[in-house]
C-alpha positions in Angstrom: -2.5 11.5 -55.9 -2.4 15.3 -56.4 -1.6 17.0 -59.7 0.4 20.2 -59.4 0.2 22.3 -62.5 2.1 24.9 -63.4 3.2 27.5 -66.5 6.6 25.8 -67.6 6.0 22.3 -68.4 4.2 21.5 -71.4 3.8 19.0 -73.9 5.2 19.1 -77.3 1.4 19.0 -78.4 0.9 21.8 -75.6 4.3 23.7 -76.8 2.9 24.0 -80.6 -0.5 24.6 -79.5 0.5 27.4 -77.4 2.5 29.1 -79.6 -0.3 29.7 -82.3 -1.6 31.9 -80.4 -0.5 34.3 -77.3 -2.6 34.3 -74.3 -3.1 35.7 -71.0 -3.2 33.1 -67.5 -6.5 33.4 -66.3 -7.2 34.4 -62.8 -7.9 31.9 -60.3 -11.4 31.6 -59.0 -12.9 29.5 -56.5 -14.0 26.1 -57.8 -11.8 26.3 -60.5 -8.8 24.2 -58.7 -7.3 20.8 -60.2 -5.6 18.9 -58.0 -4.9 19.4 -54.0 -4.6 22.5 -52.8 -3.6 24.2 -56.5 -5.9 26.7 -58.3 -5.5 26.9 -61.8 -7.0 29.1 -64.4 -9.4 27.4 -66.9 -7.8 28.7 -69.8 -4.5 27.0 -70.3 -3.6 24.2 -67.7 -0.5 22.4 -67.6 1.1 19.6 -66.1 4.1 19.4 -64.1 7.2 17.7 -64.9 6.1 14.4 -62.9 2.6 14.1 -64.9 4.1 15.0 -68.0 6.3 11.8 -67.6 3.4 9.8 -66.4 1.5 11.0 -70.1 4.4 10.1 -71.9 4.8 6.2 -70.2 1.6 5.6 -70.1 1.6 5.4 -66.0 -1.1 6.8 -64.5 0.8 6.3 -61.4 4.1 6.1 -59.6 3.8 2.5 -58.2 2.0 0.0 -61.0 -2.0 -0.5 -60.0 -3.0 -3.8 -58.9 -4.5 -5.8 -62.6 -8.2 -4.8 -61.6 -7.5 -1.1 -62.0 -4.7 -1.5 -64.7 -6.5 -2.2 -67.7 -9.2 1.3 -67.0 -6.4 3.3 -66.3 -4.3 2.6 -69.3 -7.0 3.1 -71.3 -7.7 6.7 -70.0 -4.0 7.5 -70.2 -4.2 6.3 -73.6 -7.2 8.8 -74.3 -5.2 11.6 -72.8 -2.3 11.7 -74.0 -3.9 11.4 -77.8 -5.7 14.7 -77.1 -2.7 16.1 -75.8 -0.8 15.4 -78.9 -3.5 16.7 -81.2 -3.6 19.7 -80.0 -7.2 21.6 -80.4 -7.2 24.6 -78.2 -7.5 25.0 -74.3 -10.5 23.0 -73.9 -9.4 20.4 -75.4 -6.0 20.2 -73.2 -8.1 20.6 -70.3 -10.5 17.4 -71.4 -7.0 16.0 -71.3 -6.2 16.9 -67.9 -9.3 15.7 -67.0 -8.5 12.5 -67.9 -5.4 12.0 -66.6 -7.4 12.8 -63.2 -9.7 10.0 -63.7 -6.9 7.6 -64.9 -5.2 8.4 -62.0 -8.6 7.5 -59.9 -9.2 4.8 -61.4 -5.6 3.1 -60.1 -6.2 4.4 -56.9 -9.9 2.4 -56.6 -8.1 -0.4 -58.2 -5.6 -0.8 -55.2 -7.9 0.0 -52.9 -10.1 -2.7 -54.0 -7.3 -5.2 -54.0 -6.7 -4.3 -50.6 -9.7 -4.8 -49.6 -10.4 -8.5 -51.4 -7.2 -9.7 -49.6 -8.1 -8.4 -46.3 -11.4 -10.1 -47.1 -9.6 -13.3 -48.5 -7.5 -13.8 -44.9 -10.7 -13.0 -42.8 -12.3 -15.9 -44.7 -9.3 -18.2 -44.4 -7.6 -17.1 -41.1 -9.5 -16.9 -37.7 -7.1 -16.4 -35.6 -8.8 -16.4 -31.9 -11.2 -19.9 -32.7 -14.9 -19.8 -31.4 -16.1 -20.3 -28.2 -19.3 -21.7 -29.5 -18.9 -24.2 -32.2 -20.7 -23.4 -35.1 -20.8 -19.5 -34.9 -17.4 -18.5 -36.1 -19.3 -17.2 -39.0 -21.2 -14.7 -36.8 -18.2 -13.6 -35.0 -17.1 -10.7 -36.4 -13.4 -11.3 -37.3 -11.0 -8.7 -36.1 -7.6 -8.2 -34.7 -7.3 -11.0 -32.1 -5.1 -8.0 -30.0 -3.8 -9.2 -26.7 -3.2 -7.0 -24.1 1.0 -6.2 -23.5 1.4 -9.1 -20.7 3.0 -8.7 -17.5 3.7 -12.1 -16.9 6.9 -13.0 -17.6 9.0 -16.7 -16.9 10.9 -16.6 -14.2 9.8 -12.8 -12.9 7.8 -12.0 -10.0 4.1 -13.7 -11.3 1.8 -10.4 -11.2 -0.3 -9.9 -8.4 -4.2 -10.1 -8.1 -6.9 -9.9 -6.3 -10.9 -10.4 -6.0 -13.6 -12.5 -5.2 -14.0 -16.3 -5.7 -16.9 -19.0 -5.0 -14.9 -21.3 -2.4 -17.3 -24.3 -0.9 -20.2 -22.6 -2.8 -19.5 -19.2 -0.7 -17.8 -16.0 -2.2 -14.4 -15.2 -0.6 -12.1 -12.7 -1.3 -9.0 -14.3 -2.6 -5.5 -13.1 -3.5 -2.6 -14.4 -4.7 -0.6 -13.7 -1.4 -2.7 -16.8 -0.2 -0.6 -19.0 -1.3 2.8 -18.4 -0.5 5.4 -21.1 -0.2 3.0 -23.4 -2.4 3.1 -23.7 -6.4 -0.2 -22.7 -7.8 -1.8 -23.6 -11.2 -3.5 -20.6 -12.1 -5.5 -21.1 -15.2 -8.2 -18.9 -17.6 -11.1 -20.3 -19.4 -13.1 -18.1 -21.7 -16.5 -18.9 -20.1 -19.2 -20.1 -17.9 -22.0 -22.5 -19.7 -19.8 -23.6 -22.2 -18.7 -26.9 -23.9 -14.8 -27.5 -23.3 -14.4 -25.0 -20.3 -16.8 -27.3 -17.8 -14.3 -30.5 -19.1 -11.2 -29.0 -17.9 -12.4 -27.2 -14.7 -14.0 -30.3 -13.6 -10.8 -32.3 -14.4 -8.6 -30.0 -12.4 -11.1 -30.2 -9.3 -11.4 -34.0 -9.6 -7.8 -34.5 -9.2 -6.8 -31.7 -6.3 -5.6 -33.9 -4.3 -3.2 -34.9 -6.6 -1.6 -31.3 -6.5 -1.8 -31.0 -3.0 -0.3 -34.3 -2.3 3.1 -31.9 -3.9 2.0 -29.0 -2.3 0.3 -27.1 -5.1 -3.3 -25.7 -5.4 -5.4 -24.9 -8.6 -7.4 -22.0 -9.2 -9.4 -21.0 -12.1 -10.4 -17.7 -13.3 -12.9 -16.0 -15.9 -14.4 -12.9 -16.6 -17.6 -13.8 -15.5 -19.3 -12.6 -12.5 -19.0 -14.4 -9.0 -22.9 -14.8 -9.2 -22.5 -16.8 -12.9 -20.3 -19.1 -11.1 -22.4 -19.8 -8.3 -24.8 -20.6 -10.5 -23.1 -22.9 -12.7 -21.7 -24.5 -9.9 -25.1 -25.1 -8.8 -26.3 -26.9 -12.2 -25.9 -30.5 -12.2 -22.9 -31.7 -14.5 -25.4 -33.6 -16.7 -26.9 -30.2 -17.6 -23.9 -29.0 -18.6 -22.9 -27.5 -15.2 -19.9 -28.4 -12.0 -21.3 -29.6 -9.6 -19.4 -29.5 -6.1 -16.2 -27.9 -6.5 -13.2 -28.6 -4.7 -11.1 -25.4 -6.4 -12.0 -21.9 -6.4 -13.4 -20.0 -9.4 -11.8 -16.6 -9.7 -14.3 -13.7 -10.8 -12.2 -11.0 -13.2 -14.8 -8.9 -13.7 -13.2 -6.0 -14.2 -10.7 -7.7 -17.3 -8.1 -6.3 -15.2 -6.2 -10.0 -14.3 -6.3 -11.4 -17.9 -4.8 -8.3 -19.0 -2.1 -8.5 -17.0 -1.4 -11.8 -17.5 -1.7 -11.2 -21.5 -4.7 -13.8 -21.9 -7.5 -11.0 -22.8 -8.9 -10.8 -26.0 -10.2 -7.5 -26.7 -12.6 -8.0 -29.6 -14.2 -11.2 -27.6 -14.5 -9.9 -24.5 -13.2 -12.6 -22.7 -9.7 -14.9 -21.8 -7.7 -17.2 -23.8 -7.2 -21.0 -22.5 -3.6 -19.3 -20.5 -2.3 -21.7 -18.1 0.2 -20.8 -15.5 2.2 -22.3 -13.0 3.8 -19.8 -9.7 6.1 -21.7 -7.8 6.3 -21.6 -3.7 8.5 -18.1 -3.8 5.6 -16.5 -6.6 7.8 -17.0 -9.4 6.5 -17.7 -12.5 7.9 -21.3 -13.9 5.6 -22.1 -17.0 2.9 -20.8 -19.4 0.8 -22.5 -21.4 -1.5 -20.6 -23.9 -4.0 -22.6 -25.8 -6.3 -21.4 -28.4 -10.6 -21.5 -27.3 -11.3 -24.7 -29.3 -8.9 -27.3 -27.2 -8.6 -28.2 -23.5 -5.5 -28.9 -21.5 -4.2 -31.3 -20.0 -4.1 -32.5 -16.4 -1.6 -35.1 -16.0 0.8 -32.5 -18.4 0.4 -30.0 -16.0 1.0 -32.1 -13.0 4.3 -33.5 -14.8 5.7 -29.9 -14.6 4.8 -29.4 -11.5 6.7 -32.2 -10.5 9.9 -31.5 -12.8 10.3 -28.1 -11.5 10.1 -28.9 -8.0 12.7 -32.0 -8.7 14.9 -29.3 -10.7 14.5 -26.8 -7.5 15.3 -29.4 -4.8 17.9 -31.7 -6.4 19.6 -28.5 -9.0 19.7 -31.2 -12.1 17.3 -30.4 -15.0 14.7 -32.9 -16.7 15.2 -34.0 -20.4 11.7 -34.0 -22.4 9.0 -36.0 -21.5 10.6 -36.8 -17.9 8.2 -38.3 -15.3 9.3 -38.7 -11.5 11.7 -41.9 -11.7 13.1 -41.1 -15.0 16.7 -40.2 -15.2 17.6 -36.3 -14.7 20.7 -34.6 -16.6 23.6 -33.0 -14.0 23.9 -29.7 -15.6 27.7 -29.6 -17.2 30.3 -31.0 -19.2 30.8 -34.5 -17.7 27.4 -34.7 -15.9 25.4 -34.9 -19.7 28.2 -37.6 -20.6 26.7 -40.1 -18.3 22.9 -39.1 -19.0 23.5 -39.9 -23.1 25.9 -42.6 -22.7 23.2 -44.4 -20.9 20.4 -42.7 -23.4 22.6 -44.3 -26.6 
């Protein structure tokens, strides 16, 4: 907070003091300025109208300090405005001016350290990206969990990509274009050698057929290189590795797909647990988004599959928790009736 001081606002205690004896304003003279970007003369300094108010309340600023600055600053208000009153010549009102300026510093830490002990406070109770590696949240450095702006939207064109995939324990150059007039599961994992990622790849490859029994494929991507793959594919599954895979693992390399699909976290480095499902004309039909600590689920993402295919072929939608057999809904007035008459 700056102080602007000027020759026509004075205290009372200023007023009487002033008027015992005349005087001439001092010049101004580098080093001798109070406040931001106002020199003053060291021989009679005043306050404007707006600090003059602030002496008289006993604010040392606009906006009341948080408590740990409250009590200081009062205090030093206190002290100044007592030596304003009293009068006792010029360097005595300009001890008081100095006093107001630490008064008013002294609120200003105060908030400043408040703001800082509750940013401290929800970084110790609020980690909102999880941990890869269990155990180490503590040696993450917590930041803004920013994700980039996403240009995958339901039921728009799914964005397109390209790059290079370990297919049959070969790299291949893969693109989404691939798999036109089939749905495709495209899902992220954060990384390679970790604990859940291995469960849910593995799951996914174990039950292709599954998916391609409906004419859908699975692929899974990650920002690791196509040479980490290989490799982990390569490590038996009771070290922690694949095995033989039966679905491709997408390098993004580059970042560039999980930031278009909105599943990159910038201060990790790598992809949230983003699931999504492209149907046969590349539209985009579902997203999951799941935060690094839990997997997904196969046999969830196999029952949407199957709904919105049923929906696209036969034009009825699926109530929640529908599984092929199950009744549908005919989408108006009377259809519903005959869905909940038979619900209830």
């Amino acid at each position: 907070m700056s102080l602007f001081l000027h020759e026509n606002a004075a205290l009372p205690g200023l007023r009487a003091a002033g008027s015992a004896r005349p005087h001439r304003e001092a010049e101004p003279r580098a080093g001798s300025s109070v406040g931001c970007g106002n020199s003053v003369g060291l021989g009679f300094p005043r306050l404007s109208p707006c600090c003059r108010e602030r002496v008289r309340a006993g604010r040392p600023s606009s906006s009341p300090p948080p408590p740990r600055g409250r009590a200081l600053a009062r205090r030093t208000m206190e002290a100044a405005r007592r030596r304003l009153q009293a009068g006792g010549g010029a360097s005595a009102r300009l001890s008081a001016v100095w006093l107001l300026l630490l008064a008013v510093a002294a609120a200003a830490g105060g908030e400043a350290a408040e703001a800082a002990r509750q940013r401290g406070d929800e970084q110790c109770h609020y980690y909102a990206g999880g941990h890869v590696y269990p155990g180490e949240a503590a040696r993450v450095p917590v930041t803004d969990h920013s994700l980039h702006l996403s240009q995958a939207k339901i039921s728009k064109p799914a964005p397109y990509w390209e790059g290079t995939a370990v297919i049959n324990g070969e790299f291949k150059e893969l693109k989404l274009t691939d798999y036109e007039g089939k749905y495709l599961v495209f899902f992220f994992y954060p990384l390679d050698f970790t604990f859940v990622c291995p469960t849910e790849i593995i799951a996914f490859s174990d039950r292709i057929e599954e998916f391609r029994a409906i004419n859908t494929e699975v692929v899974a991507c990650s920002v690791d290189s196509k040479f980490t793959h290989l490799a982990w594919i390569n490590t038996p599954r009771k070290q922690g590795g694949l095995g033989p895979m039966k679905i491709p693992l997408l390098s993004d390399l580059t970042h560039q797909i999980s930031k278009d699909y909105g599943v990159y976290l910038e201060d990790q480095g790598h992809a949230l647990r983003g699931l999504f499902i492209v149907d046969d004309k590349r539209i985009l039909r579902q997203i999951t988004m799941n935060d690094l600590p839990v997997g997904r689920s196969v046999d969830e993402t196999l029952r949407l599959v199957q709904a919105f295919q049923y929906t696209d072929k036969h034009g009825e939608v699926c109530p929640a928790g529908w599984k092929p057999g199950s009744e549908t809904i005919i989408p108006d007035p009377a259809g519903k009736l005959k869905y909940f008459d038979k619900l209830n």
